[in-house]
ROMAR-87909 format. One record per residue (C-alpha): residue in three letters; x, y, z. Coordinates in steps of 0.1 Angstrom, whole numbers, plus 5000, padded with zeros to 4 digits. Each point is the difference from the previous one (the first is absolute). Layout:
// residues N
ALAXYZ;...
END
This chain:
// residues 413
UNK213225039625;UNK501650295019;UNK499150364991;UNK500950325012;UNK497650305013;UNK498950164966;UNK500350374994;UNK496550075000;UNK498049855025;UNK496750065006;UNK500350395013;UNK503249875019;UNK497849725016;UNK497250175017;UNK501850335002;UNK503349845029;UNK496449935022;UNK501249674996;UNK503250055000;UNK503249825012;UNK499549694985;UNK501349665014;UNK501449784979;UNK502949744993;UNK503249935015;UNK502849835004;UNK500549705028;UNK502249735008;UNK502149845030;UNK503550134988;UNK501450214973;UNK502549724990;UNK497749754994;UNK497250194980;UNK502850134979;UNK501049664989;UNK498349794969;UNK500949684983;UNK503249975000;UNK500049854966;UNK501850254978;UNK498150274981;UNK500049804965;UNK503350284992;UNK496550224999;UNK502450265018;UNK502449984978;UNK498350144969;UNK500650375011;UNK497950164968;UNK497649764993;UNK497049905014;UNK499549715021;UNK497649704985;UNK498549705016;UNK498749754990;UNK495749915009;UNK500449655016;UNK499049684975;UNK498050334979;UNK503250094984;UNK499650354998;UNK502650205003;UNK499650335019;UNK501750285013;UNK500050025039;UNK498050275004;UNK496750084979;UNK496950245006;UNK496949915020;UNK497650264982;UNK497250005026;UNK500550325014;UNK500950184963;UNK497450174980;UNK503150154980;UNK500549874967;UNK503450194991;UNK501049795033;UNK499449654984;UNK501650144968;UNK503150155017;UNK500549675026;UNK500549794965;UNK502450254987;UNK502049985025;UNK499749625005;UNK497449845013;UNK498349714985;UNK497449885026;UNK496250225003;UNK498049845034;UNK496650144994;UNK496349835014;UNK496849994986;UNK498850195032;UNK502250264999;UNK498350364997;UNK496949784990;UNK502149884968;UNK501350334986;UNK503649935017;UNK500349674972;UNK498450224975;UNK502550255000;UNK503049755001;UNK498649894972;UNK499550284979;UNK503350105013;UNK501849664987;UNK498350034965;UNK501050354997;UNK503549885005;UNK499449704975;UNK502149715028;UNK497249775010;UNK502849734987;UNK502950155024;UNK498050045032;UNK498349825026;UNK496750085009;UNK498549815031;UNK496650065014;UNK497449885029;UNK496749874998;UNK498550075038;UNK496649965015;UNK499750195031;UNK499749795032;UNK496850075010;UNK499049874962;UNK501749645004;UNK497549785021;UNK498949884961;UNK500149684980;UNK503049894982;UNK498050054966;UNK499250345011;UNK503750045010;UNK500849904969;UNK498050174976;UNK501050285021;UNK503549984996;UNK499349924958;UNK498250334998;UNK502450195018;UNK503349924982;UNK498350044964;UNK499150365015;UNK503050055007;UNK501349894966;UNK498150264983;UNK500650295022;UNK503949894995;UNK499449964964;UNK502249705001;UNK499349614990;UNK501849935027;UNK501650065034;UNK503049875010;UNK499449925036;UNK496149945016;UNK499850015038;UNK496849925022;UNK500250305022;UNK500250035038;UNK500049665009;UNK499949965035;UNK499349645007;UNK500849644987;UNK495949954987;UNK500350344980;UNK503549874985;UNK498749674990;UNK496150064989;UNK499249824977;UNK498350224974;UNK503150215003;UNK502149804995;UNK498049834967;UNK499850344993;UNK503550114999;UNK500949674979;UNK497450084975;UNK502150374993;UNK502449804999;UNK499049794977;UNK498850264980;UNK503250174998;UNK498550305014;UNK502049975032;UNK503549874995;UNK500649925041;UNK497950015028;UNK500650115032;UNK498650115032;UNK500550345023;UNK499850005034;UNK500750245030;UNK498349805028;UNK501649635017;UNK502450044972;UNK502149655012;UNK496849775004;UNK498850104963;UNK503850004983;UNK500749675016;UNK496649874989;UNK500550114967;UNK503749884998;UNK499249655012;UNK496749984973;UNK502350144972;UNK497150164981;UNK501450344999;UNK502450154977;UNK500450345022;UNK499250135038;UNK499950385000;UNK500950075039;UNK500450355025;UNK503849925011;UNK501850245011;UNK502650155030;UNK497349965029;UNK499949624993;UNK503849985004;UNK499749785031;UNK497349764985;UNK501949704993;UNK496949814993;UNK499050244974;UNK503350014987;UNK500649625003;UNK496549914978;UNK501350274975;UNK503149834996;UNK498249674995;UNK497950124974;UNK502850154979;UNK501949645007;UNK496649884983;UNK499750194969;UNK497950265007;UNK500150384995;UNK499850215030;UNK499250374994;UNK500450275029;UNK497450245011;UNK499950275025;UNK503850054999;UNK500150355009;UNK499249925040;UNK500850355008;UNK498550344991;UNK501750385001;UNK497150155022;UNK501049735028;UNK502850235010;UNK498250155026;UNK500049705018;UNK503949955006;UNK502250305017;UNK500550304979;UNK503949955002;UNK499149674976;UNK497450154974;UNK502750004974;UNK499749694997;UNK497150044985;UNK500950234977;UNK501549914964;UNK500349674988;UNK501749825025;UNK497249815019;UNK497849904966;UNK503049874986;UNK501649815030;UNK496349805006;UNK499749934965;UNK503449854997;UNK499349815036;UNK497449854979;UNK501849884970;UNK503149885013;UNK497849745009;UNK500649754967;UNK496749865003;UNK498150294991;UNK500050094962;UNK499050324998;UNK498250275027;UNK497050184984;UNK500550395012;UNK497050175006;UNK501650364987;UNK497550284988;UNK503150284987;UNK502550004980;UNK502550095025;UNK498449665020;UNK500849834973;UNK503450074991;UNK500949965040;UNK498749704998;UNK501149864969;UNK503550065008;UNK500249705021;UNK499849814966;UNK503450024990;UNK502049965034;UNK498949815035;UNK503150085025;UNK499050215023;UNK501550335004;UNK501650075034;UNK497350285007;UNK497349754993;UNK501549715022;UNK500450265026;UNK496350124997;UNK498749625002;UNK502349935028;UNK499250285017;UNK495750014996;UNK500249635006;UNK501850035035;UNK498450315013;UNK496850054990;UNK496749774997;UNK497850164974;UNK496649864993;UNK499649804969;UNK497149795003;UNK500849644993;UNK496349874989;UNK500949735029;UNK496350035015;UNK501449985039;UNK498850335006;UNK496249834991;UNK499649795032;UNK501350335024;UNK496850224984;UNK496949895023;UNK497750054970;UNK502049764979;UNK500250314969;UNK501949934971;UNK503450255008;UNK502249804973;UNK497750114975;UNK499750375014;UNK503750025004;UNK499849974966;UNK497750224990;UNK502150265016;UNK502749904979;UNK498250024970;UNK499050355013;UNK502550165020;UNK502849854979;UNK498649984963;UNK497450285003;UNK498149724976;UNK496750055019;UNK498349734976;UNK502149715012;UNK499550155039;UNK495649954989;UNK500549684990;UNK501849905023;UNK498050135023;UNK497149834986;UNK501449664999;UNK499650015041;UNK496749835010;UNK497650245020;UNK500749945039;UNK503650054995;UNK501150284985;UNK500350405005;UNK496149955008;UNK501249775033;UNK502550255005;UNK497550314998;UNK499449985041;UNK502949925019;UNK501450305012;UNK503549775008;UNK501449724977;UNK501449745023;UNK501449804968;UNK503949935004;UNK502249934969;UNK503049775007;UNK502150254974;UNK499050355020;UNK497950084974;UNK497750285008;UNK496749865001;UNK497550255016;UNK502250304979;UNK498949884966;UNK496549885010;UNK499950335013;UNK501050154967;UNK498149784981;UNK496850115021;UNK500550334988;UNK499949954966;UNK497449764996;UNK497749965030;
END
């Protein structure tokens, strides 16, 4: 899920010391082409001026609006309450966000609002990476313990969507005991669908998982930076084809304090609504996405973002902002394509430090940046990273690599 810089950061990250930061952007061969999409019709979506779009979950049959809250950033409970006022129906929460409180305070939020039967709650069950060389029992027991947790801090029976989180690779999607697992929730009514997350070889795992039809829903980052992946795209479109449910994450590829990075005579762009709105609406003219999971932590977020829901044409500022950023300039959103890996003479894990920059530069959620930073095995991490005076490591998107190592040096090293 894509979130925006919070308000208060920790003492405005460091105090500016790290300051500057690098993050996502915009790429592709040619305005024209990124700007396209399925040229199936919109489903008349775009003709319901005044009412909010709804799609419908793959073989799941929910129906959803087209853009719903990702709450992993949000500690704000009037937030939650305020989103469903205004129309959303779908809460993404994790058992490991802020080490359970974020599902505790949807759920206290949900209760207090008395809707558990008009929403959708979906959560994730993870085990961090360095924690998965175990059995298939242990995986499974695991994963049992887990999603009952998470039941009770949601004070729900129920969720309405169960995703194995971060999975990376085919032997994660298909373990065994998760899979047992997942069916036994399932069984057990205490997970309605199953589904998996994943932010790393996003094709190989969504084309495994669309050929072994096990599950219902894929939550997936998608967004404007992937414009000329027509693999990605084509396995998305394939899935949908399939029956199942594809989710958007990390939507919002581009951040306000990036303006520094583009000539002054263009910061406007940056200003307002224009460029959250046009990369959110590049994401769901795409008819095989359902809905895209905004990571928004203010109101004013919120209601920016939530205005896509009721109309996708773009407006001829937006088209002119996406043709314009895509054609001259080459901002660095890291792709989690793992090229940059074989170019770093130490072999260090940069797709997973790219990220925790994101989750620290971008979210200011400096629990997800520690464990992500934990989930890198010793030898290839910041701690490989701690004596080169240059990074060497090249990024095939002109992502900067040494900058946010740098950065990320600073604050924890």
């Amino acid at each position: 899920m894509a979130g925006r810089k919070n308000a208060c950061s920790r003492r405005e990250f460091l105090s500016k010391s790290v300051s500057s930061f690098v993050g996502a952007g915009l790429l592709g061969a040619s305005g024209k082409a990124l700007l396209s999409y399925d040229q199936e019709k919109l489903s008349q979506e775009s003709d319901n001026k005044g009412e909010i779009i709804y799609r419908t979950l793959g073989k799941t049959g929910i129906r959803m609006p087209i853009v719903n809250m990702g709450v992993m950033n949000s500690s704000n409970p009037a937030l939650v309450k305020r989103s469903y006022d205004i129309g959303v129906r779908h809460f993404d929460t994790a058992a490991w966000y802020q080490r359970g409180r974020n599902e505790e305070m949807v759920g206290n939020a949900i209760k207090e609002l008395n809707v558990r039967d008009k929403v959708i709650i979906g959560t994730k069950v993870y085990i961090p990476l360095q924690q998965r060389n175990i059995t298939p029992k242990q995986a499974k027991d695991t994963y049992l313990r887990i999603a009952n947790e998470s039941l009770q801090r949601l004070q729900t029976d129920y969720v309405d969507i169960l995703y194995s989180h971060v999975v990376h690779d085919i032997d994660w999607l298909n373990n065994p005991g998760i899979l047992e697992a997942l069916q036994i929730l399932k069984e057990q009514k205490k997970a309605r669908f199953i589904g998996f997350s994943t932010h790393q070889n996003v094709a190989e795992c969504i084309r495994q998982a669309t050929k072994d039809g096990y599950y219902d829903v894929v939550l997936t980052a998608f967004n404007y930076a992937m414009g000329d992946d027509k693999e990605v795209i084509d396995v998305l479109k394939n899935a949908r084809a399939k029956g199942i449910g594809l989710i958007a994450m990390k939507t919002l590829c581009t951040q306000y304090h990036y303006r520094q990075y583009v000539p002054e005579a263009r910061h406007h762009y940056f200003k307002g609504k224009i460029m959250q709105t046009a990369v959110l609406k590049w994401v769901l003219r795409h008819n095989f996405i359902t809905t895209a999971i905004t990571g928004y932590t203010t109101f004013q977020q919120m209601e920016e973002d939530f205005s896509v829901a009721y109309d996708l044409e773009y407006t001829p500022e937006e088209k002119k902002f996406l043709e314009d950023r895509n054609v001259k300039f080459s901002m660095d959103y890291c792709l989690q394509c793992n090229k940059c890996v074989s170019t770093c003479p130490k072999g260090v894990d940069i797709p997973t430090l790219m990220r925790t920059h994101m989750y620290a530069a971008c979210y200011s959620n400096f629990y997800q940046a520690r464990d992500a930073l934990n989930d890198i095995p010793k030898g290839k991490g910041l701690d490989a990273c701690t004596f080169c005076e240059t990074c060497t490591a090249k990024c095939v998107n002109a992502v900067n690599i040494a900058r946010r190592i740098d950065e990320l040096k600073a604050i924890y090293v």
